[in-house]
C-alpha positions in Angstrom: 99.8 113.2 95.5 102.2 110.4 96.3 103.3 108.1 93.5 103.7 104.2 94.1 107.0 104.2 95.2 106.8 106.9 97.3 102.9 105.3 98.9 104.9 101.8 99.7 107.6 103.7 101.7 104.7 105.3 103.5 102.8 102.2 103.9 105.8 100.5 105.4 107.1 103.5 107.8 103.5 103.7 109.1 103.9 99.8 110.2 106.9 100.4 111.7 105.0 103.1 113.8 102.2 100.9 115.1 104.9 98.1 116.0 106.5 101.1 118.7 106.5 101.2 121.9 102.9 102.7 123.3 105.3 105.2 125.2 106.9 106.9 121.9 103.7 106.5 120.0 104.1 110.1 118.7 107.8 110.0 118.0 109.3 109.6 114.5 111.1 106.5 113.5 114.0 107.0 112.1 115.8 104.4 110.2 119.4 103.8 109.6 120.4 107.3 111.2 122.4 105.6 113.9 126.1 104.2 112.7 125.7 101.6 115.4 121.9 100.6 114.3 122.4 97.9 111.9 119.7 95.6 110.7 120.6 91.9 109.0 118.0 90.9 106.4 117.5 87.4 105.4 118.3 86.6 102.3 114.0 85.6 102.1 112.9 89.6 103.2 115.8 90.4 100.1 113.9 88.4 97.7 110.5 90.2 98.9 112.0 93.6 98.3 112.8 92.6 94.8 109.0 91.7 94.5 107.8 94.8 95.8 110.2 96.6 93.8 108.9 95.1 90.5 104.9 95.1 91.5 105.4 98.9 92.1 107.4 99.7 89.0 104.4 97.5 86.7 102.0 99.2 89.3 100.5 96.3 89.8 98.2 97.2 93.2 97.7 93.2 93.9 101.0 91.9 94.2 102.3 95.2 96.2 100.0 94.5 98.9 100.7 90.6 98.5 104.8 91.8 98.9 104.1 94.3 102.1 102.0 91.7 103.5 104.8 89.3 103.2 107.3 91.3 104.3 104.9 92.4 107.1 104.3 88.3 108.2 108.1 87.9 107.9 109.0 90.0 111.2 106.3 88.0 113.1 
């Protein structure tokens, strides 16, 4: 059984694997393995981690989806 930090993580890397191409559908995604694959985050998606961070460690189930579902809407 996965704790709530460890669900959100899944939750997340599970997103990033529907957003793939169609062609790699079945390949992992692998995140920050790359020296030359760097992401910039704006200082908003920062903010949101911080909220998801603190709705997982109260366990608070509303406002972790409400922060993934932010976070989500913020890469559309």
């Amino acid at each position: 059984m996965y704790g709530p930090k460890e669900s959100a993580v899944l939750i997340l890397e599970g997103k990033n694997r529907k957003r793939g191409n169609p062609s790699n559908q079945n390949e992992d995604v692998i995140i920050g393995d790359d020296e030359d694959d760097s992401y910039e985050y704006s200082d908003e998606q920062h903010e949101m981690a911080k909220e998801l961070l603190g709705a997982v460690d109260a366990g608070d189930t509303q406002a972790v989806l409400e922060a993934i579902h932010g976070i989500s809407m913020s890469y559309d």
